[in-house]
C-alpha positions in Angstrom: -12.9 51.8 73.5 -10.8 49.8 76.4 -7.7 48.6 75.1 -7.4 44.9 76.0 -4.6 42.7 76.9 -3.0 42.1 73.2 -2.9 45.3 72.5 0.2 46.6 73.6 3.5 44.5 74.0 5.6 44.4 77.4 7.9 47.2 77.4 11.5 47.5 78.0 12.5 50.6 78.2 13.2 52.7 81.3 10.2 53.3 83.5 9.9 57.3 83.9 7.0 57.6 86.7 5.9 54.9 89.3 2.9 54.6 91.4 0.8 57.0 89.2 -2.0 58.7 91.7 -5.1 60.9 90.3 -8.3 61.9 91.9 -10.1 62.5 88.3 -10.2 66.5 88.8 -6.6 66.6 87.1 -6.6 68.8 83.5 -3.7 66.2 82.3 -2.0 63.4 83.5 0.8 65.4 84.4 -0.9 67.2 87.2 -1.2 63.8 89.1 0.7 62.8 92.3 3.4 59.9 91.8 6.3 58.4 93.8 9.9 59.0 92.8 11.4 56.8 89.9 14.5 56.1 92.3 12.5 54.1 94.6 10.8 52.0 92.3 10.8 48.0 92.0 9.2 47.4 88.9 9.6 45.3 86.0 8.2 45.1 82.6 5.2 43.2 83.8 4.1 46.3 85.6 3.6 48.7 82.3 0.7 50.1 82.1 -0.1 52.7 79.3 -2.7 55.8 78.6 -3.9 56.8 75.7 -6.3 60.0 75.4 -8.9 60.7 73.4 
């Protein structure tokens, strides 16, 4: 199922990763490219959040 917009609640806690990058051949998340928290401009607006099943 696709989570829709009311499902999750904007965040406010730190942001760990930014700019999140996978081609789809990755065995986790984790193995995914991604820019350095330091240089980030986001706000809570931006979350995003996985969930695997």
């Amino acid at each position: 199922a696709i989570a829709g917009q009311n499902d999750y609640t904007e965040g406010y806690k730190s942001f760990h990763i930014t700019d999140l990058s996978c081609q789809g051949t990755e065995e986790s998340v984790f193995n995914c490219s991604y820019s350095n928290v330091q240089s980030m401009n986001c706000n809570q607006y931006d979350d995003a959040y996985v969930t695997c099943t």
